[in-house]
C-alpha positions as CSV (number, residue, x, y, z in Angstrom):
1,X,23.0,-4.0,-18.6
2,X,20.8,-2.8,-22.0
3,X,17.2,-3.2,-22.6
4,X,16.3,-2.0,-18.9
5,X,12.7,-0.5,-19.0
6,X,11.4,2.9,-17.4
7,X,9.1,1.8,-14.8
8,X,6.1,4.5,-14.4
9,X,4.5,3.3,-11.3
10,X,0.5,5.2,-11.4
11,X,-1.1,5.0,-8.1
12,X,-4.3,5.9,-6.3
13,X,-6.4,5.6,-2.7
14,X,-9.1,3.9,-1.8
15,X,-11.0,2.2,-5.3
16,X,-12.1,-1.4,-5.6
17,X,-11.3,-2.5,-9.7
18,X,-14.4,-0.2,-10.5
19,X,-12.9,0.5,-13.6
20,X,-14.8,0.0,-17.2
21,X,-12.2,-2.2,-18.3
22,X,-13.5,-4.5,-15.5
23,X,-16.9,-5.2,-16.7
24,X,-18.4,-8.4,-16.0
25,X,-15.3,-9.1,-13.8
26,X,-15.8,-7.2,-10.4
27,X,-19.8,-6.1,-9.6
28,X,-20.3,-2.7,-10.2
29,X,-17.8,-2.2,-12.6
30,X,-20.0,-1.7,-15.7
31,X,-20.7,1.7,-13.8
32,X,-17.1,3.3,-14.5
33,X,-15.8,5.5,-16.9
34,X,-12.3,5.3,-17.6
35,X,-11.1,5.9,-21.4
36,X,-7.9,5.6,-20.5
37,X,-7.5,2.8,-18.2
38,X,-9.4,0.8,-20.1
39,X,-7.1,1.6,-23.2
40,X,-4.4,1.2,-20.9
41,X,-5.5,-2.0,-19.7
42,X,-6.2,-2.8,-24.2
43,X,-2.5,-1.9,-24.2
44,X,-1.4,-4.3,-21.9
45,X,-2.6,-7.0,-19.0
46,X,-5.1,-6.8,-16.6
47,X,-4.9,-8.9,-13.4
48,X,-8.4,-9.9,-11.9
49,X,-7.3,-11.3,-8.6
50,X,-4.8,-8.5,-6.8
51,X,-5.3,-7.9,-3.3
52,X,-3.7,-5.5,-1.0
53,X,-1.9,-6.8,2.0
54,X,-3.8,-4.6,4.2
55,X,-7.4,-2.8,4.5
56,X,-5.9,0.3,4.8
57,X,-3.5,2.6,3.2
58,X,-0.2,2.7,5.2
59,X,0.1,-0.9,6.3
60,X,-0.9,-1.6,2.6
61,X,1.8,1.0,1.2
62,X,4.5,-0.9,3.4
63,X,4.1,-3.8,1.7
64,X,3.8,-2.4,-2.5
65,X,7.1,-0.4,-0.9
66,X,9.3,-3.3,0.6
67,X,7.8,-6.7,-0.7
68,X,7.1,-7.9,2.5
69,X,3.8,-8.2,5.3
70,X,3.3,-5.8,7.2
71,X,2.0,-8.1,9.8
72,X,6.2,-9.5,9.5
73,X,7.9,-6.1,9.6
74,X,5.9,-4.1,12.0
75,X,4.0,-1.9,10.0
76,X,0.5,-3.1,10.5
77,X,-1.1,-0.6,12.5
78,X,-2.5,2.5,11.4
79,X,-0.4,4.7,12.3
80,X,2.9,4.1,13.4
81,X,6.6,4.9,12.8
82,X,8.1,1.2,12.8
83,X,11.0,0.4,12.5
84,X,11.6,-2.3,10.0
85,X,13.9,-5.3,10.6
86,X,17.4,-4.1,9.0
87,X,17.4,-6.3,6.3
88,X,14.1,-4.8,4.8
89,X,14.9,-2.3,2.2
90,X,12.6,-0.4,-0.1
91,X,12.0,-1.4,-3.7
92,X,13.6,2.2,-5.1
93,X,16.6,1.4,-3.5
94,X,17.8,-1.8,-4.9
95,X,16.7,0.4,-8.3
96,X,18.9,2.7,-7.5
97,X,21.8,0.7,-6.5
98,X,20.8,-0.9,-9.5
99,X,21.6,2.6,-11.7
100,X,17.5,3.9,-11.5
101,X,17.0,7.6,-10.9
102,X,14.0,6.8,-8.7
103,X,11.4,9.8,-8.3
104,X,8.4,9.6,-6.1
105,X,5.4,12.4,-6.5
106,X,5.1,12.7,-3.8
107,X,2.9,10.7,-1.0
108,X,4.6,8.5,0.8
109,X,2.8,7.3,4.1
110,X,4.8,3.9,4.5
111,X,4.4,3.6,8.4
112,X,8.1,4.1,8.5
113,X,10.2,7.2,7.8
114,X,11.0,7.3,4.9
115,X,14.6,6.8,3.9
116,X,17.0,9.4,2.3
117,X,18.4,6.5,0.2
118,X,14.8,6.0,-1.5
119,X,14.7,8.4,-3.9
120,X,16.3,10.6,-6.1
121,X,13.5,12.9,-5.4
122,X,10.7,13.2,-3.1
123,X,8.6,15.9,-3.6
124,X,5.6,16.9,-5.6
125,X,8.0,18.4,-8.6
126,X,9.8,14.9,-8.9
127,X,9.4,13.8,-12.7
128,X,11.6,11.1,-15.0
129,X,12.1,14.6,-16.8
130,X,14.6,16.1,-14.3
131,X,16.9,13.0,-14.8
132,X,20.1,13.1,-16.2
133,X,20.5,11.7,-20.0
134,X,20.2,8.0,-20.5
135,X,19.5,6.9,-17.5
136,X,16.4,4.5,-16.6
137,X,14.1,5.6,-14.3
138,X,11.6,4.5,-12.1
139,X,9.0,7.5,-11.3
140,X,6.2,7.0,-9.2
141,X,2.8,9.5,-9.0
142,X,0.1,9.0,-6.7
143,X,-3.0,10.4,-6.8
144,X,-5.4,11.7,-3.8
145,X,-8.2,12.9,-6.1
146,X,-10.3,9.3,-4.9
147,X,-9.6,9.5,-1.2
148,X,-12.5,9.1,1.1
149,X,-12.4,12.4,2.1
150,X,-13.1,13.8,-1.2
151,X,-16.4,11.9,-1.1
152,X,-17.9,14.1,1.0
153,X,-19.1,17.8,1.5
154,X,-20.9,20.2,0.5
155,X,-22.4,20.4,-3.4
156,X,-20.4,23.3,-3.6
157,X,-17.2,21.7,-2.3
158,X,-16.9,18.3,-4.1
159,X,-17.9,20.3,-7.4
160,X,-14.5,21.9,-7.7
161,X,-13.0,17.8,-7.2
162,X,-13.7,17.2,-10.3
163,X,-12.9,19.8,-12.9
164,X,-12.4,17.7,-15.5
165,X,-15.5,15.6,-15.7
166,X,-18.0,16.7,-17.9
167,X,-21.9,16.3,-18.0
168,X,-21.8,12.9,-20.0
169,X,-19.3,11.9,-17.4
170,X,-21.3,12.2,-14.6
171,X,-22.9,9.8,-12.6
172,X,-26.4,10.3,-11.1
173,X,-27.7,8.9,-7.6
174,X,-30.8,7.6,-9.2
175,X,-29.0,5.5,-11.6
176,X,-26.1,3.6,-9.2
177,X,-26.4,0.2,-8.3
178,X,-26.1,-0.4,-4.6
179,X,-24.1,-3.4,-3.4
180,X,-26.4,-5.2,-1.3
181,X,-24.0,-4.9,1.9
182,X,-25.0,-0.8,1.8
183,X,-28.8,0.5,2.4
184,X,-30.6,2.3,-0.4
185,X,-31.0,5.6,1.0
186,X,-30.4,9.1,-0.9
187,X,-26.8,9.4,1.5
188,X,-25.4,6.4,0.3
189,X,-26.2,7.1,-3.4
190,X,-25.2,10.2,-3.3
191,X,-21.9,9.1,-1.6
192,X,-21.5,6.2,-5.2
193,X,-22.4,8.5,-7.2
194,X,-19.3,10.7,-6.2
195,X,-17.3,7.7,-5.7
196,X,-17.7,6.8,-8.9
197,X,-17.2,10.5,-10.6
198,X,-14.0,10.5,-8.7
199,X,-12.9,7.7,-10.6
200,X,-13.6,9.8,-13.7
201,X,-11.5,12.1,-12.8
202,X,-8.6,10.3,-11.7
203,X,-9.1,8.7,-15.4
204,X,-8.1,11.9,-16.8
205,X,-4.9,12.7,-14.5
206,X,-3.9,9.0,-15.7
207,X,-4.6,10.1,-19.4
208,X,-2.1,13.1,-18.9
209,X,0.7,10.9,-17.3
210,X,0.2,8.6,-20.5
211,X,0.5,11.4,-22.8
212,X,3.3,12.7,-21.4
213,X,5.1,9.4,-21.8
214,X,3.6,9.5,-25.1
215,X,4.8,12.8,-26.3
216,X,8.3,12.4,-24.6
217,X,9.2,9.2,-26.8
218,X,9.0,6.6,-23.7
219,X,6.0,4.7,-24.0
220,X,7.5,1.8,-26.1
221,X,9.8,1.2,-23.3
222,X,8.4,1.6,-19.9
223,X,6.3,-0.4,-18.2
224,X,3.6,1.2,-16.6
225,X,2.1,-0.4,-13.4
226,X,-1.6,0.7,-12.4
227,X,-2.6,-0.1,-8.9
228,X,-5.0,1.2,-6.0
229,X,-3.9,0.6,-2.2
230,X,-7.2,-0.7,-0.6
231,X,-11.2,-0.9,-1.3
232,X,-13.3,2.1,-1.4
233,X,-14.0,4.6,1.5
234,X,-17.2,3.2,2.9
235,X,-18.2,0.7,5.7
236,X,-17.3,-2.8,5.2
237,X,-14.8,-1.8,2.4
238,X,-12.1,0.6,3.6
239,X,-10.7,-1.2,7.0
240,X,-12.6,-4.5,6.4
241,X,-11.0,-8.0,5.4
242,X,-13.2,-8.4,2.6
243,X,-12.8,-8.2,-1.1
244,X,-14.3,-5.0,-0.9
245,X,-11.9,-3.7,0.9
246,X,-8.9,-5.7,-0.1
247,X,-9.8,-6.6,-4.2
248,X,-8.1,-4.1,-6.6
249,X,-7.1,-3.2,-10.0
250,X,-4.0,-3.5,-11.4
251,X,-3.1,-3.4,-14.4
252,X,0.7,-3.5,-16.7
253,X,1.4,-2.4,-20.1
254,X,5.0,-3.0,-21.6
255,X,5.2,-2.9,-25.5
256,X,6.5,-5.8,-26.6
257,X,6.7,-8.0,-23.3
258,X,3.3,-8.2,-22.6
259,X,0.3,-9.1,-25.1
260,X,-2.3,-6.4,-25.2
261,X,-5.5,-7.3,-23.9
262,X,-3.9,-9.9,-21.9
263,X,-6.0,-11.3,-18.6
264,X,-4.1,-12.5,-15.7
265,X,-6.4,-14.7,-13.2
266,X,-4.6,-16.3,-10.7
267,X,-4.3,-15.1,-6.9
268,X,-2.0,-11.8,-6.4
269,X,-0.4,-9.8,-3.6
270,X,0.4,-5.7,-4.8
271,X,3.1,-6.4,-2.6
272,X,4.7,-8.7,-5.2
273,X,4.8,-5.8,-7.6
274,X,8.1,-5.2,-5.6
275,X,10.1,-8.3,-6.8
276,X,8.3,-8.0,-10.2
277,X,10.1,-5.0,-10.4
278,X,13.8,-6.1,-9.4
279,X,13.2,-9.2,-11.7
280,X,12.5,-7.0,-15.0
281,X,15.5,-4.7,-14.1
282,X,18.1,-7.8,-13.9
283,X,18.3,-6.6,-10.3
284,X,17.6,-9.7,-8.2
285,X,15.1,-10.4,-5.8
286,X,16.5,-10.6,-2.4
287,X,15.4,-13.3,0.3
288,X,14.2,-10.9,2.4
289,X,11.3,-10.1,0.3
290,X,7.9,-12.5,1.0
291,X,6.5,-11.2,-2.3
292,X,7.1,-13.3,-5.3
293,X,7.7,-11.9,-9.1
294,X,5.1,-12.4,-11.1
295,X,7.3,-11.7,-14.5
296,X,10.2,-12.8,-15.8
297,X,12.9,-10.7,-16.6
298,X,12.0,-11.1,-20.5
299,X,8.1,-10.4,-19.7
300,X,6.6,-13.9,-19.3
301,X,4.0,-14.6,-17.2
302,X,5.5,-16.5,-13.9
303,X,2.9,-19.6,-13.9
304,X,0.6,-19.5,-10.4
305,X,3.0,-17.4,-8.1
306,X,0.9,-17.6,-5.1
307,X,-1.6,-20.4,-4.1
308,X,-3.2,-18.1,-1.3
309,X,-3.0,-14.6,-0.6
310,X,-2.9,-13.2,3.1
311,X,-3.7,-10.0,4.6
312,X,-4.8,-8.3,8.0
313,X,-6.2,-5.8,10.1
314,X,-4.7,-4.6,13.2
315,X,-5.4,-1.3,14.8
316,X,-6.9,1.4,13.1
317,X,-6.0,4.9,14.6
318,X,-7.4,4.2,18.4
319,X,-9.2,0.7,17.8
320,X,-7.8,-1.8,18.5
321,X,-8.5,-5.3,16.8
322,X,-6.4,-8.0,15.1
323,X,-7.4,-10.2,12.1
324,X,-6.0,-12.5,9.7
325,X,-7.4,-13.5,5.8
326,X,-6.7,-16.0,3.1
327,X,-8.1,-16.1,0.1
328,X,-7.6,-18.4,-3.2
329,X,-9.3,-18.3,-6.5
330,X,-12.7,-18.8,-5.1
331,X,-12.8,-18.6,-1.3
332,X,-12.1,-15.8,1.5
333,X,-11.1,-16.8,5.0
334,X,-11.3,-14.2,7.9
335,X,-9.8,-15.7,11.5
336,X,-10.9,-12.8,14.0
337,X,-8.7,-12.7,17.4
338,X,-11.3,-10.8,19.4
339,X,-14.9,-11.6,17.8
340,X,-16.3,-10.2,20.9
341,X,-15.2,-6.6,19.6
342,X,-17.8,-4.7,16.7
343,X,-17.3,-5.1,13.6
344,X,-17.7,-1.3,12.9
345,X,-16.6,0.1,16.2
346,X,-17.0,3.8,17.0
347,X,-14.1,5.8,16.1
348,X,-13.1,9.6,16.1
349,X,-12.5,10.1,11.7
350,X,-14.8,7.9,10.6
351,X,-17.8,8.7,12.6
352,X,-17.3,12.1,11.2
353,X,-17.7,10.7,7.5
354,X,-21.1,10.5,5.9
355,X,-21.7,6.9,5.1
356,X,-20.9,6.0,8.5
357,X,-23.1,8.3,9.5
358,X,-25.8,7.6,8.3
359,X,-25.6,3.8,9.2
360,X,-25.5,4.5,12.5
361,X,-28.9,6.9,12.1
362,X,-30.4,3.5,10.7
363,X,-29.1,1.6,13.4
364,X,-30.5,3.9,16.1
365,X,-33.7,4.9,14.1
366,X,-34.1,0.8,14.1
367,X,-33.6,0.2,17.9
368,X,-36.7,3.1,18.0
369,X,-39.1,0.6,16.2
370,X,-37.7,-2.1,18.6
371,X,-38.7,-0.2,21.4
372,X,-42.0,0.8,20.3
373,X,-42.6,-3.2,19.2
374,X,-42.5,-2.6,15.9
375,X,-40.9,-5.1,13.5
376,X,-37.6,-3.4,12.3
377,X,-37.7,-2.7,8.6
378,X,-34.5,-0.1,7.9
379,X,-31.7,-2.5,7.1
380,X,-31.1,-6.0,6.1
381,X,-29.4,-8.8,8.2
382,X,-26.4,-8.2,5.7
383,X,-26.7,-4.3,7.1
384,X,-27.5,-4.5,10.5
385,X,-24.3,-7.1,11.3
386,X,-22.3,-4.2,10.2
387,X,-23.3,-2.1,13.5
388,X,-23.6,-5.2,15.2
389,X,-22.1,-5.7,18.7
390,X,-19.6,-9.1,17.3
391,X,-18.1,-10.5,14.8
392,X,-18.2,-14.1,14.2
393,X,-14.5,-15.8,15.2
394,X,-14.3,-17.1,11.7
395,X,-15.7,-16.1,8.0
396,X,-15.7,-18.1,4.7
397,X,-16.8,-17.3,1.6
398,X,-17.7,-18.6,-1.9
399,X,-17.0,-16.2,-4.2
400,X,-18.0,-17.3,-7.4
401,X,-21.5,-18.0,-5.6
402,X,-21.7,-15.2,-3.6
403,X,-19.4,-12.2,-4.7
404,X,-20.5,-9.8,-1.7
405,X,-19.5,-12.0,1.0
406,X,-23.2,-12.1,2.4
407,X,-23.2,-15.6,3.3
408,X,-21.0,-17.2,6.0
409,X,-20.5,-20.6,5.1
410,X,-18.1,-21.2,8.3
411,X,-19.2,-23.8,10.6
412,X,-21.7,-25.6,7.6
413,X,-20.2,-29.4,7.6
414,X,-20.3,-29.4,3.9
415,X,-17.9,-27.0,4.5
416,X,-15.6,-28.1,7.2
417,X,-12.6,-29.8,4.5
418,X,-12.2,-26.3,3.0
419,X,-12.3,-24.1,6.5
420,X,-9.8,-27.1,7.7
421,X,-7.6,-25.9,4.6
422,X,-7.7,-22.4,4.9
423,X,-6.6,-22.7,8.7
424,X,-3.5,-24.9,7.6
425,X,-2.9,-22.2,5.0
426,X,-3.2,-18.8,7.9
427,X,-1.1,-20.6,10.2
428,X,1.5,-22.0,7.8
429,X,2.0,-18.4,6.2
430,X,2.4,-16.4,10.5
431,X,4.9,-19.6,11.3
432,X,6.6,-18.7,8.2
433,X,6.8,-14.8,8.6
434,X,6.1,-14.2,12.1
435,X,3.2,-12.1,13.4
436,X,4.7,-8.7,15.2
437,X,1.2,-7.8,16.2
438,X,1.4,-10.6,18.9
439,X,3.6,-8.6,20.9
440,X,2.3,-5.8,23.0
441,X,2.5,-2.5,21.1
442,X,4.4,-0.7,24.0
443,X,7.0,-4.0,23.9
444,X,7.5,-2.4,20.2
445,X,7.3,0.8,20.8
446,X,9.9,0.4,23.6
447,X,12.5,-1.8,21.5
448,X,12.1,0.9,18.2
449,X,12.8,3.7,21.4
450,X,15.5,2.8,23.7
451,X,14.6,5.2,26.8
452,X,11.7,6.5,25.4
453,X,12.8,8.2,22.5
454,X,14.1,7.9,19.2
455,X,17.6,6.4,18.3
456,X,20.4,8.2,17.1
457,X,20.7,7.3,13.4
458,X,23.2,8.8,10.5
459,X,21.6,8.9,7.1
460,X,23.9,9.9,4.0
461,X,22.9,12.9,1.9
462,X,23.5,11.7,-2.2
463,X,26.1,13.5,-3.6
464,X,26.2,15.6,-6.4
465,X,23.8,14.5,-8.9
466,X,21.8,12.1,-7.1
467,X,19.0,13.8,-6.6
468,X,17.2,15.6,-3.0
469,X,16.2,14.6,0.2
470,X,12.7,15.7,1.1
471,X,12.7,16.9,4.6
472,X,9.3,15.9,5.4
473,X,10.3,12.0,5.0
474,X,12.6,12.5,7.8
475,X,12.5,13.5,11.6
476,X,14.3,16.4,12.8
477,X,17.2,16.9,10.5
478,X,20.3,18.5,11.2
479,X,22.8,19.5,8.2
480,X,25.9,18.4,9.3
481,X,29.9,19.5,7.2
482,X,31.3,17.2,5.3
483,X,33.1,14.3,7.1
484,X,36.7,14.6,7.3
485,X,37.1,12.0,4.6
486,X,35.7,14.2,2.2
487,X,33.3,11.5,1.3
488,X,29.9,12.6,-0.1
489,X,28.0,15.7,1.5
490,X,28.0,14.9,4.8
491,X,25.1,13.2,6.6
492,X,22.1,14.4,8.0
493,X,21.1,12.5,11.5
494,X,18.3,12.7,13.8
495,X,19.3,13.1,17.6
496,X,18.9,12.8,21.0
497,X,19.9,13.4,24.7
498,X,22.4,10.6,25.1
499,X,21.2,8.2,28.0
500,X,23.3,7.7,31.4
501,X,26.3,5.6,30.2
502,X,25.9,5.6,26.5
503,X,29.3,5.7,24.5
504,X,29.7,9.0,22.3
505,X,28.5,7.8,18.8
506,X,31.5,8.0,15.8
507,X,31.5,9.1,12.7
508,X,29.5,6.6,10.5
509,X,31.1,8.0,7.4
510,X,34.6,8.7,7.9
511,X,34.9,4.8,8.5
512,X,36.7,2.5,5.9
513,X,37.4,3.9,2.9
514,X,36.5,0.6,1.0
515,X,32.8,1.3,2.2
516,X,32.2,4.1,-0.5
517,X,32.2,4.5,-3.9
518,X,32.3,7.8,-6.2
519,X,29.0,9.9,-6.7
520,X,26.7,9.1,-9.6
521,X,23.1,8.5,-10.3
522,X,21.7,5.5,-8.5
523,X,24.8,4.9,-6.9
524,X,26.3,8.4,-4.9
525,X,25.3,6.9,-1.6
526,X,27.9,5.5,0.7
527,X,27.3,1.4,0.6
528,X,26.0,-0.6,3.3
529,X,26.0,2.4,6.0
530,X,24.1,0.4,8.2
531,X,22.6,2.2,12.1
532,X,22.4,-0.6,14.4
533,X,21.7,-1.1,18.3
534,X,24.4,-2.0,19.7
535,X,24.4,-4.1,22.8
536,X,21.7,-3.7,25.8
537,X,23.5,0.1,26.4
538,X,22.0,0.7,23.1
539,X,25.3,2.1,21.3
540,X,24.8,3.0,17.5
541,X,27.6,1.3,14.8
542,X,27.6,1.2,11.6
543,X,29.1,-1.7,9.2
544,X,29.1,-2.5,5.5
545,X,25.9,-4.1,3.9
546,X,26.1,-7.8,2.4
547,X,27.8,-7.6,-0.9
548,X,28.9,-4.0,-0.6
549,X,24.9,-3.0,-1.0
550,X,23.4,0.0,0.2
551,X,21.2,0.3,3.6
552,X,20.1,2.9,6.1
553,X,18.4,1.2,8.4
554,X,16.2,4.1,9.7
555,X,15.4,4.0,13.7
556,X,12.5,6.6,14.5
């Protein structure tokens, strides 16, 4: 197939669409300044309503990854090694069974290893430059310059952050404007202030990746696919199921496909960036993906691809909690399984972070007047439910009326057709795609680990030309010879003691013959090796994919 674009995928953590180039469109974005996102954005089309899947980065990663909730293929807890249904593949490798050299520089974090069969190259050297002549690529680079981490420290320390901003870049505490959901004290404008110089500087790594694609020839025909995995890294943003924490910017510019300066306003998952990928390639989407394109193949704009989109929280490093959110092109719904539980609950990273912080000092310095009978004057009700001990069992906003989700319309009788709706719409999307986190994490845990530990999986190596396997995506690798087939390199497998009665495990790649095809980019990877369970004795086979695809289905 001809007339295949490069795909350039530009990621980074933890930013809400406070970009220039979405002014007027998400509050606080007048604040930014990004040259070149905004000219990217000129270039091409920016979408208003993207949310992630998730509040957080590797459930939310998951889903860009594969094209399907993490709530429906295990990965919705932070952290955790699931292992993903078998039929659940990442994007990159339907590109590269598709003829892609797929690169990835270099983060991953997926909540799943991450498969052999991915990439071409994983690692912070992987570049479309290192690709063999005339093939497309897909290349994705992810930056960490935004984390929340990075927004805190010393003077001293978050100074050498940002190299490349400059004094007119800057953004001083005095001049920010507060959301009304965050107190107006020197730590928190301090905090926005480098929040938003961060974005500055991420702005100029974005402007090199452009250039490069510039000076290389490639701009005219790749598309290049702007996203951010979750909202900012600050209470109720970061780990909350609002549009703080799940709104973000995305933004696409193909030459010739897509109008510059186009706006694209309907409701969005990132995770149907996935399928809008396979669609543009001439790939195909498979069933198995929840996200839907929102291109076709020759550019156009697929008309309302999603009347809702869903997210939700589930445990968070060692809190647990489990929540569930709609939202349309006005309205956010928020169903909360355990409202009895804090909204912003103690926990070991976060309480060391400086926002956090320094809520909590409010809180407490607040209980003080309390005690003395004093009226309590520190934080607003918006501010204080943030440290409070419950959550309501169910949130609605209006939007358009109230973009910081201050006021809870839920339970208001004027209300009621419209909460009625949304709770159709959250249980209509779990009875369609299941909801793993209603089974007891030690129940998964125990059927991703038979006996306790990990399964006994073969993964093939490429073969010559098809790129490298970066050892930190995979557990405990062993180089193993060539099989006796001669077919590819050999494999690398992860193992284990085998347990009282289990069969000795075959060769997965000396099997039939008909189940390989010759080495060459995109395509050196034995087809449709596929690890399974086999039986309650837990014995490991391996069969062709459907239609002679590729798969590794990774246990770990």
């Amino acid at each position: 197939m001809t007339g295949r674009p490069n795909i350039v995928w530009i990621s980074t953590h933890d930013i809400n669409p406070h970009l220039g180039c979405y002014a007027g469109v998400y509050p606080g974005a007048e604040q930014a300044r990004t040259p070149n996102l905004d000219a990217l954005a000129d270039g091409g089309m920016r979408f208003d309503r993207a949310f992630a899947a998730a509040p957080i980065c590797g459930p939310s990663r998951s889903a860009i990854m594969t094209g399907c909730f993490p709530t429906a293929i295990g990965t919705m807890h932070m952290r955790t090694k699931a292992v993903m249904p078998p039929q659940v593949r990442f994007v990159t490798e339907y590109l590269r069974e598709a003829g892609y050299y797929a690169t990835n520089n270099w983060f991953t974090d997926f909540q799943t290893s991450t498969p052999p069969s991915a990439f071409d190259d994983c690692s912070p050297s992987a570049h479309w430059r290192n690709r063999p002549d005339g093939v497309p690529f897909f290349a994705a680079f992810h930056s960490l310059v935004t984390h929340e981490s990075r927004l805190y420290g010393d003077d001293e320390q978050f100074e050498a952050r940002i190299p490349h901003a400059g004094p007119e870049d800057r953004h001083h505490p005095d001049d920010v404007v507060l959301p009304p959901y965050h107190p107006d004290t020197p730590a928190f404008r301090t905090t926005w202030a480098r929040y938003l110089d961060l974005i500055t500087e991420m702005d100029h790594w974005v402007g090199g990746l452009l250039d490069e694609l510039e000076s290389d020839g490639l701009a005219g025909s790749t598309l290049v696919v702007f996203w951010s995995d979750h909202g900012a890294g600050m209470p109720r943003a970061k780990r909350w199921l609002h549009d703080s924490g799940l709104h973000e910017p995305l933004i696409m510019r193909w030459p010739g496909h897509l109008a510059p300066g186009a706006v694209h306003g309907d409701p969005v998952h990132l995770m149907d960036l996935a399928p809008t990928m396979l669609q543009v390639c001439g790939a195909g989407v498979p069933p198995s993906m929840h996200g839907v394109p929102l291109l076709g193949p020759d550019g156009s704009l697929v008309d309302r691809p999603n009347d809702y989109v869903f997210a939700g929280r589930d445990r968070m490093m060692e809190i647990e909690d489990h929540s569930r959110s709609a939202r349309d092109d006005r309205h956010r719904y928020v169903r909360h399984t355990h409202p009895g539980r804090p909204p912003m609950p103690h926990s070991e990273y976060p309480d060391t972070l400086g926002t956090w912080a320094e809520l909590r000092r409010l809180a407490r310095d607040e209980s003080a007047q309390r005690t003395q009978g004093e009226p309590r004057t520190l934080l607003t009700p918006a501010q204080r439910a943030l440290v409070g001990p419950e959550k309501p069992a169910e949130e609605l906003y209006d939007l358009d009326a109230d973009p910081h989700e201050l006021r809870n319309l839920a339970g208001l009788p004027e209300y009621e057709a419209i909460l009625a709706r949304f709770r159709a719409a959250v249980d209509g999307w779990l009875a369609r795609h299941g909801d793993a986190a209603g089974q007891d994490e030690d129940d998964l845990l125990a059927a991703w680990r038979p006996a306790g530990e990990w399964e006994v999986v073969a993964v093939p190596v490429p073969g010559p030309g098809t790129g490298v396997t970066d050892a930190r995506c995979v557990r405990r690798l062993d180089r193993r010879p060539a099989c006796s087939a001669g077919h590819g390199q050999g494999s690398r497998r992860r193992r284990r003691a085998p347990a009282a009665g289990r069969a000795a495990l075959a060769d997965p790649l000396c099997g039939d013959p008909a189940a390989h095809r010759p080495s060459g980019v995109g395509q050196g990877l034995p087809t449709g090796v596929r690890g399974q369970r086999g039986g309650r004795d837990g014995v490991t086979s391996c069969r062709p994919g459907p239609g002679g695809s590729l798969h590794v289905s990774m246990k770990h």
